[in-house]
C-alpha positions as CSV (number, residue, x, y, z in Angstrom):
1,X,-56.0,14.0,35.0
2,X,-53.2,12.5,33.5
3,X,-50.2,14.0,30.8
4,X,-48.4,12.1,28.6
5,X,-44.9,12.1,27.8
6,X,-43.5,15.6,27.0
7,X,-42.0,13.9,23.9
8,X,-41.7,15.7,20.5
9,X,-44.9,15.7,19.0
10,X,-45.1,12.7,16.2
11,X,-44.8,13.3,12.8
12,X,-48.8,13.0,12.1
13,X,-49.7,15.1,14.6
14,X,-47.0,18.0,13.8
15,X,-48.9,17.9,9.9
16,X,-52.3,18.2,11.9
17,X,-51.4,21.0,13.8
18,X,-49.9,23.0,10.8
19,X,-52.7,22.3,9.3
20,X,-55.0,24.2,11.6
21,X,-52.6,26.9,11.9
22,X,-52.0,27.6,8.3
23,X,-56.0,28.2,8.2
24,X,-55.3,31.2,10.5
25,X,-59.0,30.8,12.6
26,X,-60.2,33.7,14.8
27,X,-62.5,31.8,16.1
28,X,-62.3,28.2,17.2
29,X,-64.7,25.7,19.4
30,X,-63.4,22.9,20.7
31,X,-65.4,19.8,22.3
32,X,-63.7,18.2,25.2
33,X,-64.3,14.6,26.7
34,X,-62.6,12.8,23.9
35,X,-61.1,15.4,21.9
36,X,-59.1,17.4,24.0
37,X,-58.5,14.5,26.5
38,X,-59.4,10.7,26.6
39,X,-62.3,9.7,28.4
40,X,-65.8,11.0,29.6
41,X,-65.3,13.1,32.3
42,X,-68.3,14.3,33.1
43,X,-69.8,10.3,32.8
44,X,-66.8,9.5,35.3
45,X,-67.0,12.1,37.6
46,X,-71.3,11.1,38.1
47,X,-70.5,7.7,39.2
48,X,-67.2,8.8,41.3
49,X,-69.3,11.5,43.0
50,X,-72.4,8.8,43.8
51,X,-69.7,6.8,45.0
52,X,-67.9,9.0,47.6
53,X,-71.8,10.5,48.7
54,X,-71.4,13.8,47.2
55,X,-74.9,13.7,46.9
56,X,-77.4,12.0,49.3
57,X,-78.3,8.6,48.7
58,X,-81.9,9.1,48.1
59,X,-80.5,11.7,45.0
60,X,-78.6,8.6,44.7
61,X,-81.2,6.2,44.4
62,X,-83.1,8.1,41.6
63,X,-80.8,9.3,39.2
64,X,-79.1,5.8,38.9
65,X,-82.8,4.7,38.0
66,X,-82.7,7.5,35.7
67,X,-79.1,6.7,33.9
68,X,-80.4,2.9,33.6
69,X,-83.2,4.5,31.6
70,X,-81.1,6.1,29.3
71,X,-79.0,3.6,28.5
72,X,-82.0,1.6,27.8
73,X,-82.9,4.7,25.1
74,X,-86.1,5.9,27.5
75,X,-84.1,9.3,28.3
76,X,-82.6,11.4,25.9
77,X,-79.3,12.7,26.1
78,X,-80.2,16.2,27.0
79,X,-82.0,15.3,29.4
80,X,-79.9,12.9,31.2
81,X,-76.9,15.6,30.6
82,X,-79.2,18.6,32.1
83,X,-80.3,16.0,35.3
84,X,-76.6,15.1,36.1
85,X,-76.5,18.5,37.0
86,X,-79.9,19.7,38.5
87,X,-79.6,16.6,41.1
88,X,-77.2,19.4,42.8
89,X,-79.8,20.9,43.6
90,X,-78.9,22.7,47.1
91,X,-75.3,22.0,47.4
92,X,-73.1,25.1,47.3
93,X,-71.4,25.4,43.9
94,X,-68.3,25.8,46.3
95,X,-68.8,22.6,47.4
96,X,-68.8,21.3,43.3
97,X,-66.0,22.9,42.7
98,X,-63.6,21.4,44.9
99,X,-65.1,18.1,44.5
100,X,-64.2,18.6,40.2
101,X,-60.6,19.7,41.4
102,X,-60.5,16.8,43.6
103,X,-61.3,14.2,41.1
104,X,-60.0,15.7,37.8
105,X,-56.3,15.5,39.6
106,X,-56.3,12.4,40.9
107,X,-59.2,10.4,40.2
108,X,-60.0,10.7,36.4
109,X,-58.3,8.4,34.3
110,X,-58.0,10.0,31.3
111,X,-55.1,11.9,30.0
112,X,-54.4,15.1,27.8
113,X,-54.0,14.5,24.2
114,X,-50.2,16.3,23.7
115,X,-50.7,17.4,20.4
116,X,-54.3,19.0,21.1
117,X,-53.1,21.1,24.1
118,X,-50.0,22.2,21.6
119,X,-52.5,23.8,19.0
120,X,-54.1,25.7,21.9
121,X,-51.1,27.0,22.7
122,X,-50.4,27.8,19.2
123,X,-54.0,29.2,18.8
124,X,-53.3,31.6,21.5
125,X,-50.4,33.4,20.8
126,X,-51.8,34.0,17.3
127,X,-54.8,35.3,19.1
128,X,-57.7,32.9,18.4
129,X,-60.5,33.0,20.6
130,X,-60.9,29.6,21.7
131,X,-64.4,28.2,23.4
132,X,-64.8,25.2,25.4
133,X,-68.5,23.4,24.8
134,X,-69.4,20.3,26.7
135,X,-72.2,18.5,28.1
136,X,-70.3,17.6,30.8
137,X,-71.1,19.9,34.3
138,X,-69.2,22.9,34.2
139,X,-67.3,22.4,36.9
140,X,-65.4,19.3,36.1
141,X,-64.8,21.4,32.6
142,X,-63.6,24.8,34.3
143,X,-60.8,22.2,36.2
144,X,-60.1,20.5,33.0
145,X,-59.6,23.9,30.7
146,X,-56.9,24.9,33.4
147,X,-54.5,22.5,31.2
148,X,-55.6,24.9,28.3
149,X,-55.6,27.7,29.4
150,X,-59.1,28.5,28.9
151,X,-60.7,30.9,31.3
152,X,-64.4,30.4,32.6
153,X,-65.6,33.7,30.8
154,X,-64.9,30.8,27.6
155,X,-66.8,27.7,28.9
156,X,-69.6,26.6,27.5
157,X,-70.5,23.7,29.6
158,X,-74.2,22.4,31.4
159,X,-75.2,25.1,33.8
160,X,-77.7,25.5,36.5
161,X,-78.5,29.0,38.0
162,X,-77.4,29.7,41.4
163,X,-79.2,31.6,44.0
164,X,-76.4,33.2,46.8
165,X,-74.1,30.7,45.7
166,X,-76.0,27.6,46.3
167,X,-77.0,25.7,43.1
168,X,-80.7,25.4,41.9
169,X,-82.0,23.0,39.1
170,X,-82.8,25.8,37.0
171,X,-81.0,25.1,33.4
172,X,-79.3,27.3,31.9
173,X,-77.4,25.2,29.3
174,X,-77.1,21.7,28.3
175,X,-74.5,22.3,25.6
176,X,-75.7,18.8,23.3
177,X,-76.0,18.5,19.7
178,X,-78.6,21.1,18.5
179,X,-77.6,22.5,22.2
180,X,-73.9,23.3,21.0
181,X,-74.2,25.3,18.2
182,X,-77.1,27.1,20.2
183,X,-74.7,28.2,23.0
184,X,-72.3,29.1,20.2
185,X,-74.5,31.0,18.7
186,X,-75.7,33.3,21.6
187,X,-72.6,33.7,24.1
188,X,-70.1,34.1,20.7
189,X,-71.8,35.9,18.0
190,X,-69.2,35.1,15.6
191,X,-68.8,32.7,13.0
192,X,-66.6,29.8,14.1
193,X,-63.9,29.2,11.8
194,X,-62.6,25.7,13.2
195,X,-65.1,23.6,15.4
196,X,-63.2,20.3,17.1
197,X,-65.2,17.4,18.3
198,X,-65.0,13.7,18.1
199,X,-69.2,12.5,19.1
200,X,-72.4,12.7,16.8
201,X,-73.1,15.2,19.3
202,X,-70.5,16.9,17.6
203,X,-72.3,17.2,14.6
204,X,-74.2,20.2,14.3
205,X,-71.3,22.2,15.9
206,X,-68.9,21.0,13.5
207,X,-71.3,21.5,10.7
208,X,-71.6,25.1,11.3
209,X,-68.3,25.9,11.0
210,X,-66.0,27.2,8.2
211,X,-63.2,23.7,8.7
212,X,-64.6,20.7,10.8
213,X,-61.8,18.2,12.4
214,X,-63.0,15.2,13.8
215,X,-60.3,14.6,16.5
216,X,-60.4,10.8,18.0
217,X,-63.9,10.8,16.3
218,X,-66.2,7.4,17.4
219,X,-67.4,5.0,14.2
220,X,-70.6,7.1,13.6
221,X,-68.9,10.5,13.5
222,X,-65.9,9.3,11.6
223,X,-68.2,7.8,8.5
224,X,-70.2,11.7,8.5
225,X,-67.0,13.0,8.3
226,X,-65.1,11.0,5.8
227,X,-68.5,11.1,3.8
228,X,-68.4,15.1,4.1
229,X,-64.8,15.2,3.4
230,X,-63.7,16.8,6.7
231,X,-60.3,16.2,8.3
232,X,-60.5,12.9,10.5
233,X,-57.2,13.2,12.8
234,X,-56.7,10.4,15.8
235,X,-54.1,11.7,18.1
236,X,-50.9,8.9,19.2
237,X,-53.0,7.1,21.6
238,X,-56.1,7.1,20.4
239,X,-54.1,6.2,16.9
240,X,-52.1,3.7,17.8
241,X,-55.3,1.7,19.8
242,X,-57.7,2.4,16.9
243,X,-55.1,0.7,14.3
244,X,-53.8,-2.2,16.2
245,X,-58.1,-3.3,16.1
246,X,-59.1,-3.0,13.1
247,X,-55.6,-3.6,11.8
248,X,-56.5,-7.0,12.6
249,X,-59.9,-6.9,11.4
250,X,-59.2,-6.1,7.6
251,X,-56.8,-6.5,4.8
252,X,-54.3,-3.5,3.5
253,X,-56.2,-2.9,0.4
254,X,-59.0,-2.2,2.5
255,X,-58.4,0.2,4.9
256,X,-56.4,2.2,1.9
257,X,-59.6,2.7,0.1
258,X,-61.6,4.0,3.3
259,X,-58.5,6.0,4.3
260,X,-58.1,7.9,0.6
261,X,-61.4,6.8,-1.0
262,X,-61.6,7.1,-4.7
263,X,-63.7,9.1,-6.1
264,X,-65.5,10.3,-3.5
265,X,-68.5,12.7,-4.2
266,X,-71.2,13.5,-6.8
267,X,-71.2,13.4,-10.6
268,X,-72.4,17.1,-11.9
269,X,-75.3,16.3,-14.6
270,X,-75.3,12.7,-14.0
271,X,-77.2,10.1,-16.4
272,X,-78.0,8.4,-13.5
273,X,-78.1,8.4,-9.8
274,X,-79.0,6.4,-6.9
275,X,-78.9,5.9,-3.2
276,X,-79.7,2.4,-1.4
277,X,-79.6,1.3,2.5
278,X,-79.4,-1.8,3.8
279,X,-82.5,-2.3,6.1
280,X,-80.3,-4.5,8.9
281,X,-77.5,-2.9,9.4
282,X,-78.2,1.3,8.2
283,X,-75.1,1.1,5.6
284,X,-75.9,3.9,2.8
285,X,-74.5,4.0,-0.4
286,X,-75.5,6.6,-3.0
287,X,-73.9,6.1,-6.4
288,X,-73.5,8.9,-9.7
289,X,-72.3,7.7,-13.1
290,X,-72.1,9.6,-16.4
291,X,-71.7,7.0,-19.7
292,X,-70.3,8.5,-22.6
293,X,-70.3,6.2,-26.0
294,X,-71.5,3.1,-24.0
295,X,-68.3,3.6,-21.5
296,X,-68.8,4.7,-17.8
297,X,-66.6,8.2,-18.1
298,X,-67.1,9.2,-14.4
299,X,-68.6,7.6,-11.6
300,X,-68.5,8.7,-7.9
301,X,-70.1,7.6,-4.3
302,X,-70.8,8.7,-0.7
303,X,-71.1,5.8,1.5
304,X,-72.2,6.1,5.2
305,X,-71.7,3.2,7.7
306,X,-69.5,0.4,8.1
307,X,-65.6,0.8,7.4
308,X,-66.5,-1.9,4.6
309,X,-69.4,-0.7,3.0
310,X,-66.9,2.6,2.7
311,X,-64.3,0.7,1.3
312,X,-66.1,-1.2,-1.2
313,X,-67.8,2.0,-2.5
314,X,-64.4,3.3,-3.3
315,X,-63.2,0.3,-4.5
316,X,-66.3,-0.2,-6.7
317,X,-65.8,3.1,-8.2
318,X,-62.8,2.3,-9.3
319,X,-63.7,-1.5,-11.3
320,X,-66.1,0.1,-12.6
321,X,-64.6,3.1,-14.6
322,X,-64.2,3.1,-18.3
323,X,-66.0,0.0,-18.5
324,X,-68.8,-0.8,-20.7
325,X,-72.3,-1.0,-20.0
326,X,-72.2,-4.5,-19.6
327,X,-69.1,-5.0,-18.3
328,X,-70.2,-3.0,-15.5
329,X,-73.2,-5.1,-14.7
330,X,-71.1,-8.4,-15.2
331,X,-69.3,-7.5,-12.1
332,X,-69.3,-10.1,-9.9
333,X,-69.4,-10.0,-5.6
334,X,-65.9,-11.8,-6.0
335,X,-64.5,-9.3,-8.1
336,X,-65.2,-6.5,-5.4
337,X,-64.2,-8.8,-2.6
338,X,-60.6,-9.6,-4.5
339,X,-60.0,-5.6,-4.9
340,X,-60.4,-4.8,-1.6
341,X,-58.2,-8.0,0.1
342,X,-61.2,-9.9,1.7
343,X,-64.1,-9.2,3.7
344,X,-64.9,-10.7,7.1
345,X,-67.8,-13.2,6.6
346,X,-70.1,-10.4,9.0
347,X,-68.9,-7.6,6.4
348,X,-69.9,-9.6,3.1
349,X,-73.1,-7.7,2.8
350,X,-71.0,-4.7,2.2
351,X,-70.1,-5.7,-1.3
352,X,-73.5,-6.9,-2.3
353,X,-74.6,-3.2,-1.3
354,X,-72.5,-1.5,-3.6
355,X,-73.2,-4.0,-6.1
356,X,-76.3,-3.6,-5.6
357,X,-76.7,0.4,-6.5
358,X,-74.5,0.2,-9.4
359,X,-76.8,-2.4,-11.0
360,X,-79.7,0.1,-9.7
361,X,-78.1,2.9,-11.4
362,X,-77.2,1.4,-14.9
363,X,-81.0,0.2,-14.8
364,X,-81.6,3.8,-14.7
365,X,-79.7,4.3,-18.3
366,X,-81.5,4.2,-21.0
367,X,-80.8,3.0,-24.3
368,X,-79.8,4.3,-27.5
C-alpha cells in the first residue's frame, strides 16, 4: 500500500483532527477501504488473488459468476462480502495471510490518507480504544491496520471459523451495514463515541454513535450526512479530486449553499409542513414554514439527493424569508436558478422540486 508525502498536514485537515480530539472519545470505530485509505481493498485483492490462482479455477469460475450477479443487483452485499471469504474454504489461513501481506505491500494501489493515520496516532496516546470494522476479509485488514497500529484483538473484519488452522466456510461475521453496528455491539460493549466511515454501509454504524464523520464519504452518504448535520471531511486527495469535478460542474453560489446550507432543519410548531420526491430521480425535499402577520417568519428544509436539489433547498429558504404570502408563491424557477448561479440543463428539475414543496406548503396555510 502506498504513503503519501510525509508533508505537514494541510490546514483543513489539521482543524479536522482537532476537532475529533477536542471531543475526547473513549471509544472510536473506524471503517477502512475509503476512509482510512483510498480504494477497496478487499474488492482489489478478490480479483488480484483469482488472478495469480490463489484459489482453483473451478472456485474461480463460480464466484466470478457470483460477483457478475451482484453487480446486476441479484446478490446482496452481505452475501457477496461473506462468499469472498467462504470460497477459501480449505486453504490454510497461513496461506491468506501471506497472500494479504503480499499484495497490500506491493500490489494494492491505494494509499494511506496522512491526516487519518495522524488522528490514530493522536487517539492513542490519549488512550482511545480504536476498532477497525470492514467487510473486507480479515486478512487483507489485519495487514492494513499494521499502518495504524491496530492489533487483531481490535478487527472487526469478515471471518470464517477455522478448524486446526485450515479455513472453513463457516461465518462468523460479515461486518455490513446492519452487520457493523452488530459486531460493535457484541465484541465492544461500549458505546462508541466517534464512528468513521465514508459508504451507505456506513450508515447504521455512524448512526449509532455519539459524533458521526463522514470521511471521503461517496454522493449517497455525503447527502445523509449533510442532511443529518454530521461532519463531512474529504482528506487532500480525495479533496482536491472531488473539487476539481464538480468544480466544473456548478457555479460558486452553488456549491456555497450545499457546503453551509441555510437554514437547514425543522420549524418547531410549524403552520405548515411538507415533504415531496421526485419519482425519476429519488431527490427529497421536506419543507417547514411558520407565517406570522401574512410574512413567512421562519422557514427551514432537509433535502436528500442531488448536490442541486441541496443547494436549491437552501437557496429557496433563503428568497423566501420575510416575504409575503404571495410573494412567496410568485416565485418564479428563474428566480431560484439566478440565486444559485445556474443549473446544468440535467439539474433543472432540482429547482422545480423545491418550488414545488413551497407552493405545497403555503397551500397548506389557511386563511384569515
Amino acid at each position: 500500500m502506498n504513503t503519501i508525502d510525509a508533508q505537514t498536514i494541510h490546514q483543513a485537515g489539521q482543524a479536522f483532527l482537532e476537532s475529533v480530539l477536542r471531543l475526547r472519545p473513549r471509544v472510536a470505530a473506524f471503517d477502512c477501504d475509503g476512509t482510512l485509505w483510498s480504494g477497496d481493498a478487499g474488492e482489489t485483492f478478490f480479483r488480484w488473488e483469482i488472478e495469480r490462482g490463489v484459489v482453483s479455477a473451478e472456485v474461480a469460475r463460480t464466484i466470478k459468476a457470483r460477483y457478475v450477479e451482484y453487480k446486476a443487483g441479484k446478490v446482496s452485499e452481505e452475501d457477496m462480502c461473506g462468499e469472498m471469504v467462504s470460497m477459501h474454504k480449505g486453504i490454510p489461513e497461513a496461506v491468506m495471510m501471506e497472500a494479504a501481506a503480499e499484495f497490500m505491500k506491493s500490489s494494492f494501489p491505494g494509499h494511506v490518507f496522512e491526516e487519518m493515520r495522524k488522528l490514530v496516532d493522536r487517539l492513542h496516546e490519549n488512550g482511545c480504544e480504536i476498532w477497525a470494522v470492514s467487510s473486507s476479509n480479515e486478512w487483507v485488514i489485519r495487514v492494513g491496520m499494521e499502518e495504524f497500529g491496530i492489533h487483531a484483538g481490535r478487527i472487526l473484519a469478515t471471518k470464517v471459523e477455522l478448524e486446526n488452522g485450515i479455513i472453513t466456510d463457516r461465518l462468523v461475521r460479515v461486518p455490513s451495514g446492519a452487520g457493523k453496528p452488530k459486531a460493535l455491539k457484541q465484541a465492544v460493549g461500549k458505546d462508541i463515541d466517534a464512528a468513521f466511515g465514508n459508504s451507505r454501509w456506513d450508515l447504521e454504524m455512524l448512526a449509532m454513535a455519539k459524533h458521526s464523520f463522514a470521511v471521503n464519504p461517496n454522493p449517497d452518504l455525503e447527502a445523509v450526512a449533510r442532511e443529518r448535520q454530521w461532519t463531512v471531511y474529504f482528506p487532500n486527495r480525495a479533496a482536491r479530486k472531488w473539487s476539481s469535478r464538480i468544480d466544473l460542474m456548478y457555479s460558486a453560489q452553488l456549491l456555497d449553499h450545499f457546503q453551509n446550507p441555510r437554514h437547514a432543519g425543522d420549524v418547531a410548531d410549524a403552520d405548515a409542513s411538507v415533504e415531496i420526491e421526485n419519482p425519476v430521480c429519488g431527490d427529497v425535499i421536506r419543507l417547514s414554514l411558520k407565517i406570522d402577520h401574512g410574512r413567512i417568519a421562519e422557514i427551514r428544509f432537509k433535502a436528500k439527493g442531488c448536490v442541486p436539489a441541496m443547494a436549491c433547498g437552501s437557496a429557496l429558504t433563503e428568497l423566501a424569508q420575510g416575504k409575503t404570502i404571495s410573494e412567496a408563491r410568485n416565485l418564479k424557477h428563474g428566480d431560484l436558478v439566478k440565486a444559485v448561479g445556474g443549473l446544468p440543463n440535467a439539474s433543472s428539475h432540482s429547482a422545480q422540486l423545491a418550488l414545488d414543496a413551497l407552493s405545497a406548503a403555503l397551500a397548506k396555510i389557511k386563511p384569515h
